[in-house]
N, C-alpha and C positions, 0 to 999 in steps of 0.2 A: 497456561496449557501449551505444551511445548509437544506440535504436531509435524515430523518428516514430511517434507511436499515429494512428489511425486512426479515424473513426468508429463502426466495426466493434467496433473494440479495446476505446476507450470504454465502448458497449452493454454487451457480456461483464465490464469492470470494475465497471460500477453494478450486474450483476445479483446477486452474492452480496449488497450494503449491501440492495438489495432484498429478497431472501430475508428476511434476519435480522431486518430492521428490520421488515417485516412480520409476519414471525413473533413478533419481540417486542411491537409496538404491538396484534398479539389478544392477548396473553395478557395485557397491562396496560392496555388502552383505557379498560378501566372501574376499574380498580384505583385508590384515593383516592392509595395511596403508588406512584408508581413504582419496578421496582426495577430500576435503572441498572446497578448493580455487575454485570448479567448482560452487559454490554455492553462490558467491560473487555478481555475477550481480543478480543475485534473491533475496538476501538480500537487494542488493544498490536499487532494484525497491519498493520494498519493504520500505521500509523507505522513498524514496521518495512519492509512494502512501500514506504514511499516512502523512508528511508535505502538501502534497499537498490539503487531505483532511481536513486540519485544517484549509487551507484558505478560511477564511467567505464571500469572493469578487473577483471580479477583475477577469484578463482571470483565473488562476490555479484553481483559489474558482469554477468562473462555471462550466471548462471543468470536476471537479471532482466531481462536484456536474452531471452534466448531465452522469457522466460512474456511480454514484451512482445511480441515476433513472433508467438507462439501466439495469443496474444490478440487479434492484428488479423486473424486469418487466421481463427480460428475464428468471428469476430465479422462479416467480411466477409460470409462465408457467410449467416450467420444474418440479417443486417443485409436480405442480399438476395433472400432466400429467404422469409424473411415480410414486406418492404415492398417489394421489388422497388427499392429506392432503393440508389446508385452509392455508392460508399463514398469517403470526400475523408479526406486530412490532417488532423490538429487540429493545433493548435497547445500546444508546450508552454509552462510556465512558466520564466520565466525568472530560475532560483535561483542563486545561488551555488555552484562545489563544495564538496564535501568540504574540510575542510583533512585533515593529518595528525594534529592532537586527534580533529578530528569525525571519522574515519575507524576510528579506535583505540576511540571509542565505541561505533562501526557494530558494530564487529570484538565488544568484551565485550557487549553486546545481545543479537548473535545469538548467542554464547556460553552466556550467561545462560538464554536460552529450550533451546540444546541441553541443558544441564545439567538442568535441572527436565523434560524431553520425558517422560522415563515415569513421573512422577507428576502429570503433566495430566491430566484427564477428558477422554474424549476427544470429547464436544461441545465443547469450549473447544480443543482440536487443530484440529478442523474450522472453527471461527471465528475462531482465528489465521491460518489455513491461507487461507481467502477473507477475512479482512480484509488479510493480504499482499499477495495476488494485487489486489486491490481499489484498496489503498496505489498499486501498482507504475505499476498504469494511472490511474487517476483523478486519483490525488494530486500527478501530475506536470503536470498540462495546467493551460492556462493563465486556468480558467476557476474557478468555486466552489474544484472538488478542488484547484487547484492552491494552495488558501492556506492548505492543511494543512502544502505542501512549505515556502512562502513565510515561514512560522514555525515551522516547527522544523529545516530545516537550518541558521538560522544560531543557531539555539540550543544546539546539537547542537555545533557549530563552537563558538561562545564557549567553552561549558562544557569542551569536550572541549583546546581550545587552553588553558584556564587552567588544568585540571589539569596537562596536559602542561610548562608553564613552570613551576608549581610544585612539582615533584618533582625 
């Protein structure tokens, strides 16, 4: 399900990297060693929302396709409720699909993460959870976020195409 973000939609995807990233940069502003490894499930979500927003079908394509309508819609709202400014189109990036490897990836990923689900903490639930959602919107457009998509769908794709011939 191939859904246009919106301005709106945008706002509401930066807000979670906002949250966290703010919340991490107190607690390590002053800290001589940073500790990054806390930022790993908000990466992993992250990445996952943007494979997932690459799938043009099927359950992943709609579910990301529908927190992609939610997100413009809820973001509308807000966009225009605290600036009073009209909400416009963004543009997305312009990525390649899926293949059928990178797809079979998409597929054990989200597998992977179901599998381990009840022995996550669940601040790191919560941070996969908004860096997906985050992924979904931000990482598709055709601006900074989008060069998260720009590099790892077709690596996603390579990898997942080469296992696939090779078996």
């Amino acid at each position: 399900m191939n859904v246009t973000l919106t301005a709106g939609g945008i706002l509401v995807g930066l807000a979670p990297l906002v949250w966290y990233g703010a919340r991490w940069g107190k607690a390590n502003i002053k800290s001589k060693t940073k500790n990054w490894k806390e930022l790993i499930p908000l990466v992993y979500g992250f990445a996952l929302g943007i494979l997932g927003a690459m799938c043009v079908g099927g359950l992943l394509g709609k579910l990301f396709g529908r927190v992609r309508q939610t997100s413009n819609a809820i973001g509308n709202k807000a966009l225009g409720a605290t600036t009073g400014a009209n909400d416009a189109a963004v543009a997305g990036a312009h990525v390649q699909p899926l293949t059928i490897g990178g797809s079979i990836l998409v597929v054990l990923a989200f597998l992977a993460l179901l599998s381990i689900w009840k022995k996550i903490d669940k601040d790191d639930v919560r941070m996969i959870g908004a860096g997906s959602f985050s992924g979904c919107t931000v990482g598709t457009t055709a601006g900074i976020g989008g060069t998260g998509a720009l590099a790892l769908v077709p690596f996603v794709n390579g990898l997942g195409d080469s296992l696939l011939h090779s078996i």
